[in-house]
C-alpha distance (Angstrom), angle and dihedral (degrees) to the residues before:
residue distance angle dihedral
X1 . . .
X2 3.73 . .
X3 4.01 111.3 .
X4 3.88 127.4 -158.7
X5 3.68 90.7 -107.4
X6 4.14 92.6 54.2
X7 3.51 77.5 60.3
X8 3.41 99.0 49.3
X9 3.75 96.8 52.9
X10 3.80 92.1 47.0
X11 3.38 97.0 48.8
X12 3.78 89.5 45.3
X13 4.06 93.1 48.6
X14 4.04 79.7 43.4
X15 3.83 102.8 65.6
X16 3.95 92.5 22.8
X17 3.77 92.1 69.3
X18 4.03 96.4 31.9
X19 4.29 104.3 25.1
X20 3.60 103.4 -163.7
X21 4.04 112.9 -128.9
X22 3.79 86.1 13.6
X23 4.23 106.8 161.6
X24 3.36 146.9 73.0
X25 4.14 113.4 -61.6
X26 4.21 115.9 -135.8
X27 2.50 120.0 -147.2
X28 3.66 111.3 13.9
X29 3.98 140.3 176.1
X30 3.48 91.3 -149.4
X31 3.51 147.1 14.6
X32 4.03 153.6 167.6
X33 3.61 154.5 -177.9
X34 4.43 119.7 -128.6
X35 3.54 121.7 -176.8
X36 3.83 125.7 -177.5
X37 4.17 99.4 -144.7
X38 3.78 89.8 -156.8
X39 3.07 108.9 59.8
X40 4.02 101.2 11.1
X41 3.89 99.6 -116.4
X42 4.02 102.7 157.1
X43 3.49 121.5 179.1
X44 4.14 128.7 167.2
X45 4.02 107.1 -153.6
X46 4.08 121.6 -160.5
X47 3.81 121.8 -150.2
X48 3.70 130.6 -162.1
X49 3.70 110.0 -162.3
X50 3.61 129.3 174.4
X51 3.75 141.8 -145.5
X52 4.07 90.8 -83.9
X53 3.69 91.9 54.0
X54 4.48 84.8 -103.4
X55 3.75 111.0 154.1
X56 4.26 97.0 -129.6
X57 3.71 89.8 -178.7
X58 3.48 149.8 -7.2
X59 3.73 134.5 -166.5
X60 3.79 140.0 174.6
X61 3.71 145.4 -159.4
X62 3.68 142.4 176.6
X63 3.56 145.6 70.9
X64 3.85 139.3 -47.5
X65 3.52 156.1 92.1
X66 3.32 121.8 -49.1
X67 3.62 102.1 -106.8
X68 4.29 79.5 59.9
X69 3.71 88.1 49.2
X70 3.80 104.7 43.7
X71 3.71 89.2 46.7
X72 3.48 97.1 46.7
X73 3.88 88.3 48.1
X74 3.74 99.2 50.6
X75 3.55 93.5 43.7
X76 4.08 87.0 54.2
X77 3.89 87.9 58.8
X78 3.71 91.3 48.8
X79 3.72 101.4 54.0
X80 3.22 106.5 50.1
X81 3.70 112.1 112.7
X82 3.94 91.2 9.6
X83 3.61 119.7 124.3
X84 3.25 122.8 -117.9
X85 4.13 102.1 -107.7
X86 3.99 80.2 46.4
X87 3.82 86.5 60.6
X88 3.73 92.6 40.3
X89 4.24 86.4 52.6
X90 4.47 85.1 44.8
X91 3.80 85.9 41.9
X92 3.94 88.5 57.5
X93 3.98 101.7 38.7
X94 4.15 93.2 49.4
X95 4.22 92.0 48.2
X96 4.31 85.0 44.2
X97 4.36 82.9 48.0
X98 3.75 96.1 43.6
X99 3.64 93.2 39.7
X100 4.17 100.3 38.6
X101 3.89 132.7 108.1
X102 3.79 105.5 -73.2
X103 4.16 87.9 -118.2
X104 4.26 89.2 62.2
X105 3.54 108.6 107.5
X106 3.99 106.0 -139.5
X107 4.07 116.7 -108.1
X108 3.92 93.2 -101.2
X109 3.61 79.9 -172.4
X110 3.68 111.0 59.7
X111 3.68 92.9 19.0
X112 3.96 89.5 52.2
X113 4.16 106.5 178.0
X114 3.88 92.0 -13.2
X115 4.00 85.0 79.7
X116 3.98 84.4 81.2
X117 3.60 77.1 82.4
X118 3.36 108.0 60.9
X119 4.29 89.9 86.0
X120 4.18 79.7 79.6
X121 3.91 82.9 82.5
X122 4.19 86.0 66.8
X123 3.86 83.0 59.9
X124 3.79 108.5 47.9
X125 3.85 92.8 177.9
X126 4.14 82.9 60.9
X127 3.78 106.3 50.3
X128 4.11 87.3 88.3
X129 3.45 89.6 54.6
X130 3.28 89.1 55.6
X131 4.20 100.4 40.4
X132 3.94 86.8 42.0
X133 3.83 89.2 88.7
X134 3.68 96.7 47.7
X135 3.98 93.6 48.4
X136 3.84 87.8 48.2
X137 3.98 86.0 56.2
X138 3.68 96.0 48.7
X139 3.90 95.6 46.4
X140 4.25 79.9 51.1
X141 3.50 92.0 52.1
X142 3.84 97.1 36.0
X143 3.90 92.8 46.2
X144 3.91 89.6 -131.2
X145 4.41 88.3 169.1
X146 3.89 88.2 -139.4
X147 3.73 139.0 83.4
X148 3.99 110.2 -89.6
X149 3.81 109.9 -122.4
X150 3.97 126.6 -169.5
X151 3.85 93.2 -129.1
């Protein structure tokens, strides 16, 4: 039988060793660095977003571990063509999943194939590895001028 976290660790392994959307974005509307100080993830993420506020692409680069790089991959293929209050509303669902009582089933619904994640909350010390992509994309899309950091 084939358990949720068989599929987390092959989806993991999956986008760790091929990141989806993994590369340097130009030109871009917005951009900006992340960097996880305790474990040294880094990661620079490139947005292009339109007139409407549409995420038309999204691309990422850097260095991690492979809960960093599988997250920030996945999350690459789900954003494209979002908009950005629907990011804001995915931005809030995967933090509550990553962060949530280890008995809370994931929102399979909202959270679509990102719910593979939600076996980060077995490993505390990883759920910033995970987040560190999705803060990076906010600071982008917020302009914050400074390197997004998971603490």
């Amino acid at each position: 039988m084939f358990s949720l976290g068989d599929l987390y660790k092959e989806v993991i392994i999956d986008h760790t060793k091929a990141p989806r959307n993994f590369g340097k974005l130009e030109p871009c509307s917005h951009d900006a660095e992340g960097f996880n100080p305790l474990c040294g993830d880094q990661l620079h993420v490139y947005l292009e977003i339109n007139k409407d506020n549409i995420i038309e692409d999204v691309k990422f680069e850097g260095q991690g571990c492979s809960i960093s790089t599988a997250s920030a991959s996945l999350m690459t293929q789900v954003l494209k063509g979002k908009s950005v209050d629907e990011f804001n509303a995915l931005f809030g669902a995967f933090h509550d999943m990553a962060t949530a009582d280890m008995n809370d089933e994931p929102d399979e619904e909202v959270l679509g194939k990102l719910a593979v994640l939600a076996g980060v909350k077995e490993f505390p010390s990883r759920i910033k590895c995970a987040t560190l992509c999705w803060h990076t994309v906010k600071s982008a899309i917020e302009d914050a001028g400074e390197p997004a950091k998971t603490e």
